[in-house]
C-alpha positions as a Markdown table, in Angstrom:
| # | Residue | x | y | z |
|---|---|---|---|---|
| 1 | Unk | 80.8 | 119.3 | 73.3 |
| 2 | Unk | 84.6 | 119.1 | 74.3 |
| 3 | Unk | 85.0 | 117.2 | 77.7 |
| 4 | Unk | 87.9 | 119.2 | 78.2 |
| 5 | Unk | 88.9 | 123.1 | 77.2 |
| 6 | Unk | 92.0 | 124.5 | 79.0 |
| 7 | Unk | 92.5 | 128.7 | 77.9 |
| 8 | Unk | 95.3 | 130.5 | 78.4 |
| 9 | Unk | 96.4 | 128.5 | 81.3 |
| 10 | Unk | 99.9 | 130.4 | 83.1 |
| 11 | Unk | 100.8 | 129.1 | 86.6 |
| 12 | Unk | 104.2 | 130.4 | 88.7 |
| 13 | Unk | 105.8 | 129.3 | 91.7 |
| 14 | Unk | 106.2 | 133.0 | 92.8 |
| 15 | Unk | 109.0 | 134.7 | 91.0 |
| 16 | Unk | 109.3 | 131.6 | 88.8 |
| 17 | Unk | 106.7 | 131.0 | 86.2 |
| 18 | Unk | 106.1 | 127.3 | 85.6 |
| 19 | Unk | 104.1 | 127.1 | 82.5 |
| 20 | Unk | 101.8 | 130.1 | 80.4 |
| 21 | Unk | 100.1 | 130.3 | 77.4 |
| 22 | Unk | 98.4 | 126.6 | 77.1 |
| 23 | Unk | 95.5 | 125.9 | 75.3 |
| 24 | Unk | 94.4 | 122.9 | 74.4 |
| 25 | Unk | 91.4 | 120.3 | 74.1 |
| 26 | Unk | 90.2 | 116.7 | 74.4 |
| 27 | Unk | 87.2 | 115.2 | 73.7 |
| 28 | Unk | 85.8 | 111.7 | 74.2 |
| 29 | Unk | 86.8 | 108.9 | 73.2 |
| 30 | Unk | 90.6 | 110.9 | 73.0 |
| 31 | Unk | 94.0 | 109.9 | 74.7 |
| 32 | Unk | 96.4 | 113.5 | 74.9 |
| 33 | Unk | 100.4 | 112.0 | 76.3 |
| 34 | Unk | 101.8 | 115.5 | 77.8 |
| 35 | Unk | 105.7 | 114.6 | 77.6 |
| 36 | Unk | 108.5 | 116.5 | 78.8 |
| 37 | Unk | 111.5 | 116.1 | 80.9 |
| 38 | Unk | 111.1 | 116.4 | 84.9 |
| 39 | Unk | 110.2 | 119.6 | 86.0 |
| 40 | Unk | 108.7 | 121.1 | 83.5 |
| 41 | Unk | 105.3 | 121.2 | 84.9 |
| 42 | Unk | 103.5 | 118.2 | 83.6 |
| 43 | Unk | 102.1 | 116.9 | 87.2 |
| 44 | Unk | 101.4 | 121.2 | 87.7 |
| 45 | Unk | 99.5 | 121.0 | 85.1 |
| 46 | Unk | 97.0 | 118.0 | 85.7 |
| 47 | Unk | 96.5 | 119.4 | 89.2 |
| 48 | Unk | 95.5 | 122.7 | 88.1 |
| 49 | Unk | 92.6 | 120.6 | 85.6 |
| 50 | Unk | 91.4 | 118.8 | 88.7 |
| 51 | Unk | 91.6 | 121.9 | 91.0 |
| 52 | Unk | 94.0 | 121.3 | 93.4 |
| 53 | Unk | 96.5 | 124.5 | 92.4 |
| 54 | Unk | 95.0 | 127.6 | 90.8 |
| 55 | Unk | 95.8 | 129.1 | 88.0 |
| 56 | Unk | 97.0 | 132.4 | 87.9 |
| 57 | Unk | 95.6 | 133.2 | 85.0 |
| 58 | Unk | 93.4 | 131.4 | 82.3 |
| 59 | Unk | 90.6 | 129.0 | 82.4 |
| 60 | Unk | 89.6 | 125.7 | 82.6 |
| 61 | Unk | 85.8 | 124.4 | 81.5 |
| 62 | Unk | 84.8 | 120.8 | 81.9 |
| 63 | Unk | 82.2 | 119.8 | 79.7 |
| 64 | Unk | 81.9 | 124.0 | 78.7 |
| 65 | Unk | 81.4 | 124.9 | 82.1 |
| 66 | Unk | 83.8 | 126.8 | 84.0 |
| 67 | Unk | 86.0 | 125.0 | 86.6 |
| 68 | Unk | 84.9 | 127.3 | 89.6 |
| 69 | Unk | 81.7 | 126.4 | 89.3 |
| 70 | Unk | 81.8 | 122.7 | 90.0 |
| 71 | Unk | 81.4 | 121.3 | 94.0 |
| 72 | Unk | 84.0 | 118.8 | 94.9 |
| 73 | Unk | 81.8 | 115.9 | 94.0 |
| 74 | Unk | 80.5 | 117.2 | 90.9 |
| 75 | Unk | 83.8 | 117.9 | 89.6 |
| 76 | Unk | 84.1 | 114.1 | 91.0 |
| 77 | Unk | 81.4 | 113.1 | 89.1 |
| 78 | Unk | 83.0 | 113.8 | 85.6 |
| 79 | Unk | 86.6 | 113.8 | 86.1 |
| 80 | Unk | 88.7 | 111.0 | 87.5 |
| 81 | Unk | 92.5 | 111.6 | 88.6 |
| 82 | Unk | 95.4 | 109.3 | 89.3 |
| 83 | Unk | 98.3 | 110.5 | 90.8 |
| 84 | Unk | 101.7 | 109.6 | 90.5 |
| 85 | Unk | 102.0 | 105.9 | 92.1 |
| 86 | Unk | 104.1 | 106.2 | 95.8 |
| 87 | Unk | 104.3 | 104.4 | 98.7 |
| 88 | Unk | 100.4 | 103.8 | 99.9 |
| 89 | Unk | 99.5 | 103.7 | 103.7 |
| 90 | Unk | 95.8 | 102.2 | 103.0 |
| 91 | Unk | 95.3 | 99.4 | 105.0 |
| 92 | Unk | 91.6 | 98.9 | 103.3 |
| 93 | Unk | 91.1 | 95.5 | 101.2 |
| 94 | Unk | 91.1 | 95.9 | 97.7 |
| 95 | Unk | 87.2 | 95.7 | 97.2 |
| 96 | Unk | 86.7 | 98.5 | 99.7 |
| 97 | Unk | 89.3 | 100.6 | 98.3 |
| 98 | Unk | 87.7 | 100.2 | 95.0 |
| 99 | Unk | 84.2 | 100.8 | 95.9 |
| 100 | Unk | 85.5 | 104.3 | 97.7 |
| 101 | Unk | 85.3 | 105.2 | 93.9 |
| 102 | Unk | 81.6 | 105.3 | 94.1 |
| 103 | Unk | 81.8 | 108.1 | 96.4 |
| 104 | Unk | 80.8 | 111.0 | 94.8 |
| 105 | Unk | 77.6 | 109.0 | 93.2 |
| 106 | Unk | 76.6 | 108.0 | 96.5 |
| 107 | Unk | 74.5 | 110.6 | 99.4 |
| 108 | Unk | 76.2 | 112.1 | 101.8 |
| 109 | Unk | 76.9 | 110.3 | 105.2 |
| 110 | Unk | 75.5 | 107.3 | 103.0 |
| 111 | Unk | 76.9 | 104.2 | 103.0 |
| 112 | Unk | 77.7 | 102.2 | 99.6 |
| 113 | Unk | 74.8 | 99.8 | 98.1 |
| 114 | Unk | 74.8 | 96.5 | 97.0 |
| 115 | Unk | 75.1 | 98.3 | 93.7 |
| 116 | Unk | 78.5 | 99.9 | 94.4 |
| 117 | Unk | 79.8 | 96.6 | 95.5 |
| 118 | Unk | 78.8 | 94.9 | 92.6 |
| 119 | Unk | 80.2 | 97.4 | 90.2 |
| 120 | Unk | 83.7 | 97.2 | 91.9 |
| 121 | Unk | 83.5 | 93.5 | 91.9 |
| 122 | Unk | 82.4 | 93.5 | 88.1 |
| 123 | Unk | 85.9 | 96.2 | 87.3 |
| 124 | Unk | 88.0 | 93.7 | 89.5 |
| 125 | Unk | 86.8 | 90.9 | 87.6 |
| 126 | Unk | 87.3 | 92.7 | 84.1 |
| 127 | Unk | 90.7 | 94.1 | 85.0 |
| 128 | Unk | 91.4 | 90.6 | 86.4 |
| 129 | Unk | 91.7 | 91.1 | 89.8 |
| 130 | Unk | 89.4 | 89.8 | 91.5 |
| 131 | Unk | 91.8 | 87.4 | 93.3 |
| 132 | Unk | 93.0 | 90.7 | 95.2 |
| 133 | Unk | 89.5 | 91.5 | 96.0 |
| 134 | Unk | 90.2 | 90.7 | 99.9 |
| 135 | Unk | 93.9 | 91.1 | 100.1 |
| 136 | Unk | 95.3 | 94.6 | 101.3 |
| 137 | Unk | 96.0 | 97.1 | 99.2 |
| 138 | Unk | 99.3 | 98.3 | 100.8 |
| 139 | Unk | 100.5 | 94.9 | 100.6 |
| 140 | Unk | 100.1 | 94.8 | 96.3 |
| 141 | Unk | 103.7 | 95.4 | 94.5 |
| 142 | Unk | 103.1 | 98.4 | 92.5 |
| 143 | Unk | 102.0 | 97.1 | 89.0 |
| 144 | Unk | 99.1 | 95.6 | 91.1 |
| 145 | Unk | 98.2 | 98.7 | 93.1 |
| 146 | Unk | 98.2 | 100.1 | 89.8 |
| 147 | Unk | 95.9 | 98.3 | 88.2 |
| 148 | Unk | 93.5 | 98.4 | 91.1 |
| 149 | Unk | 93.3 | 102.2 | 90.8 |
| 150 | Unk | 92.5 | 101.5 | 87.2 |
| 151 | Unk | 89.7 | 99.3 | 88.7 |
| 152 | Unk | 88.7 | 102.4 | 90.8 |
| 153 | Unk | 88.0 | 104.7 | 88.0 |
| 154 | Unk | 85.8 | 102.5 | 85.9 |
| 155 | Unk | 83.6 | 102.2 | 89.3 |
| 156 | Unk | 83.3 | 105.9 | 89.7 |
| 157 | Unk | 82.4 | 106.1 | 86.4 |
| 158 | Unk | 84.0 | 109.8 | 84.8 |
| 159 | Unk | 83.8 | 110.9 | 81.6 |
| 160 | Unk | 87.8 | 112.1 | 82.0 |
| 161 | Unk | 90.6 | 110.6 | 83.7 |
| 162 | Unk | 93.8 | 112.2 | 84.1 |
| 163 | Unk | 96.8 | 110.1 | 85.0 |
| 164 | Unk | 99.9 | 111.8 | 86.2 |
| 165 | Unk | 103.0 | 109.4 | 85.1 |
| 166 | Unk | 100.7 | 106.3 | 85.4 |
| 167 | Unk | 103.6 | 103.7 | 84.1 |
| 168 | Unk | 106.5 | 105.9 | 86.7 |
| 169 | Unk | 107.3 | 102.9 | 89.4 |
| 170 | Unk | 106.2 | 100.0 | 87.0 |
| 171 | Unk | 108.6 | 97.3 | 85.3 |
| 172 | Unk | 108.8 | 97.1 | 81.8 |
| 173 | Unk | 105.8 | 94.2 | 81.6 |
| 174 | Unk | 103.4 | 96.2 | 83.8 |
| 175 | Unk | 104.3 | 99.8 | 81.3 |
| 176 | Unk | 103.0 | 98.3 | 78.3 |
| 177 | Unk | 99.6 | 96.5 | 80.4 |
| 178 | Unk | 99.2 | 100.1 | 81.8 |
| 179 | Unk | 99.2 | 101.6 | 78.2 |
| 180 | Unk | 96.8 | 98.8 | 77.0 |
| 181 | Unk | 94.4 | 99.9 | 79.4 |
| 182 | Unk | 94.7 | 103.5 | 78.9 |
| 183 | Unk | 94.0 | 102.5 | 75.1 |
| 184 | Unk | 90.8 | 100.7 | 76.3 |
| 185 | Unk | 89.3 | 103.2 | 78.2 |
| 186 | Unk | 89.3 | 105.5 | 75.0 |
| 187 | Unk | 87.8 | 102.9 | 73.1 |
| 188 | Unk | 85.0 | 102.5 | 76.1 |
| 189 | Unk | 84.6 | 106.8 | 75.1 |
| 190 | Unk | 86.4 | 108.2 | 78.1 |
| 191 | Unk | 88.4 | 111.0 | 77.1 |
| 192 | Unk | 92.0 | 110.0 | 78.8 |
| 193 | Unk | 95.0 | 113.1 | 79.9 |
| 194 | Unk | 98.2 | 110.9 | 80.9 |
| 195 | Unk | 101.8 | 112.3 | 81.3 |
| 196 | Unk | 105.1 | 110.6 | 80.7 |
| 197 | Unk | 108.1 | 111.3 | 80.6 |
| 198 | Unk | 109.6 | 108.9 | 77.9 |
| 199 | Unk | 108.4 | 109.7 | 74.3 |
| 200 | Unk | 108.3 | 106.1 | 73.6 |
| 201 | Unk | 105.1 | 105.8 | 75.1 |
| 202 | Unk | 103.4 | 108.5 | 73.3 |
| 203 | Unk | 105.0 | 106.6 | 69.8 |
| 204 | Unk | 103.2 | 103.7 | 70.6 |
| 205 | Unk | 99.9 | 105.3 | 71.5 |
| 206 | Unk | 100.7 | 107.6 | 68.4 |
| 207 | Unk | 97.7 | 109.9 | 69.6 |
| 208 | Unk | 97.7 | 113.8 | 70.5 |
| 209 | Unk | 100.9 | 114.8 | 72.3 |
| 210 | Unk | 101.5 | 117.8 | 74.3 |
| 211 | Unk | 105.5 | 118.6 | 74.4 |
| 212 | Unk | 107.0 | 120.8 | 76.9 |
| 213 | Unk | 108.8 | 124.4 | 75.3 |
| 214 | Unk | 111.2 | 124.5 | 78.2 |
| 215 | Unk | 112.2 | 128.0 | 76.4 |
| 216 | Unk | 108.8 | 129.4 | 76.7 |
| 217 | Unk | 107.6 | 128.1 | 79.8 |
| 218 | Unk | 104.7 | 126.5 | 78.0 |
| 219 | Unk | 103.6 | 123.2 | 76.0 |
| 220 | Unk | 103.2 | 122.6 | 72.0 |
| 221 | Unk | 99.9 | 120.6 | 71.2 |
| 222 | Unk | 100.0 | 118.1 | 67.7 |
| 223 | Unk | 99.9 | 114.7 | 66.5 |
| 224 | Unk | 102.7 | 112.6 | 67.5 |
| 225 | Unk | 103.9 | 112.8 | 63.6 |
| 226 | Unk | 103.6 | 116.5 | 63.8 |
| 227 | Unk | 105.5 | 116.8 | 67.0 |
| 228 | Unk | 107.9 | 113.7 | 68.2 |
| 229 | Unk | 110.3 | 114.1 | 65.5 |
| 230 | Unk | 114.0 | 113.7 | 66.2 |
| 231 | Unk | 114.5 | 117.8 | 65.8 |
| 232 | Unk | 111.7 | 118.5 | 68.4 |
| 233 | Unk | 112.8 | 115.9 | 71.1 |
| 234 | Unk | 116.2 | 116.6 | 71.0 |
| 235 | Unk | 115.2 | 120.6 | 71.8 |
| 236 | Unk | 112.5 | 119.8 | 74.0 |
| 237 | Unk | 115.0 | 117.0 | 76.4 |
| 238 | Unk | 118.3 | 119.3 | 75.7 |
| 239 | Unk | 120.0 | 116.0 | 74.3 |
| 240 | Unk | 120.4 | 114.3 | 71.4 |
| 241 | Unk | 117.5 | 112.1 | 70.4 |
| 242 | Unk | 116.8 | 109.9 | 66.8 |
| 243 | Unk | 113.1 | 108.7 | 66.0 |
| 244 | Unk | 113.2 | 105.6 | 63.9 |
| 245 | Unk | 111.4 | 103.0 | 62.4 |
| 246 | Unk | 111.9 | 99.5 | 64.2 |
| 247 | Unk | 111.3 | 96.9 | 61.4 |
| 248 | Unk | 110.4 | 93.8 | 63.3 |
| 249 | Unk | 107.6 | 95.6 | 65.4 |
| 250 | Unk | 106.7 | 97.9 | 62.5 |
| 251 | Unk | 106.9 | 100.9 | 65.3 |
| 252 | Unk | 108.3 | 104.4 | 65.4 |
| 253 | Unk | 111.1 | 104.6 | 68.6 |
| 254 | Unk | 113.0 | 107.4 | 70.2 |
| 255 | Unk | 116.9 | 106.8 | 70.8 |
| 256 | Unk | 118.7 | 108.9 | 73.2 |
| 257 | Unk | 122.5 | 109.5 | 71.6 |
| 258 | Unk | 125.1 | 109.6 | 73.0 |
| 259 | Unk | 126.5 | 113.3 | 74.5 |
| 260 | Unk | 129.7 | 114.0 | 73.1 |
């Protein structure tokens, strides 16, 4: 069964339509990279998967049953979401902050078990963090604030995560450990939704790709060799774009020309 079946999906931003017409799947064990330029609806799109904005027309099913019907923490339960990284005011220490993943596994008005806390300490240690375990979390740069929310997901335990420009705020070093992990949770058989909005990430994960149609309000849904070709990128960023072959790293890249 497919962790993930969006039909049909519109949404608008009354008159403006934002996106329509998107269909799409992932299953376990799958990365989909959503690329497009800014505004095009990516982050719309994610939170209309993890119910924050309705659609206003289509559906969403989560492991073939309908969005609707899931509680807050049974949606929590099966799908994990990281938003786009800003400015946090938590003033929690890591290891608290990590174990609040545990929430939707543990009773209501109940307070976390030993259990919790020795999950989160066993994702600090395997992400490597367990030297932040008692620092704050507002006081982490953001490649380490990252990471921890990375360290939060594997202790709530989802079978989807959905990352909304997970690499956005992160210096070139911290990009590439992002996209590592993302790459490890799919081999761990989480089904993984991340959007970017440079193609060069979805060229090196070289998975299913989801490109904006900025003419059609909607998103095209391939393999990166069926889709990130130099034709398509340069339509779908209104610029012109080459995709080459690098030959020291043996990888496809995208190169923004020059506009004359």
């Amino acid at each position: 069964m497919k962790l993930l079946q969006v039909k049909g999906a519109s949404y608008a931003y009354p008159p403006e339509t934002i996106f329509q017409h998107v269909d799409f799947a992932v299953e376990a064990g799958e990365i989909l990279t959503i690329l497009g330029p800014n505004g095009i609806g990516k982050s719309t799109l994610l939170r209309c998967i993890v119910n924050l904005l309705k659609l206003r027309s289509g559906e969403v099913l989560i492991a073939g049953k309908p969005l609707h019907m899931f509680s807050n923490r049974e949606l929590a339960q099966l799908v994990g979401f990281i938003p786009q990284l800003t400015q946090q005011v938590y003033n929690y220490v890591v290891r608290d902050y990590v174990v609040m993943g545990r929430a939707s596994q543990v009773g209501y008005l109940s307070r976390p078990s030993k259990k919790d806390f020795a999950l989160a300490e066993e994702a600090l240690a395997e992400l490597k963090l367990s030297h932040f375990a008692d620092r704050p979390y507002n006081q982490l740069s953001g490649g380490e604030q990252q990471r921890v929310n990375f360290a939060r997901i594997l202790v709530q335990q989802p079978k989807l995560i959905i990352l909304d420009e997970p690499t956005s705020a992160l210096d070139l070093g911290n990009q590439m450990l992002v996209l590592k992990m993302i790459r490890q949770l799919a081999e761990k058989g989480f089904g993984v939704i991340m959007t970017t909005h440079d193609p060069n990430q979805a060229l090196r994960l070289d998975t299913q790709v989801g490109l904006a149609d900025k003419e059609n309000r909607t998103f095209r849904f391939g393999t990166s060799e069926e889709l990130l070709t130099s034709e398509k990128l340069s339509t779908a960023y209104d610029t012109p774009i080459i995709v080459t072959r690098t030959v020291e790293a043996d990888q496809k890249v995208c190169v923004p020309l020059e506009v004359k």
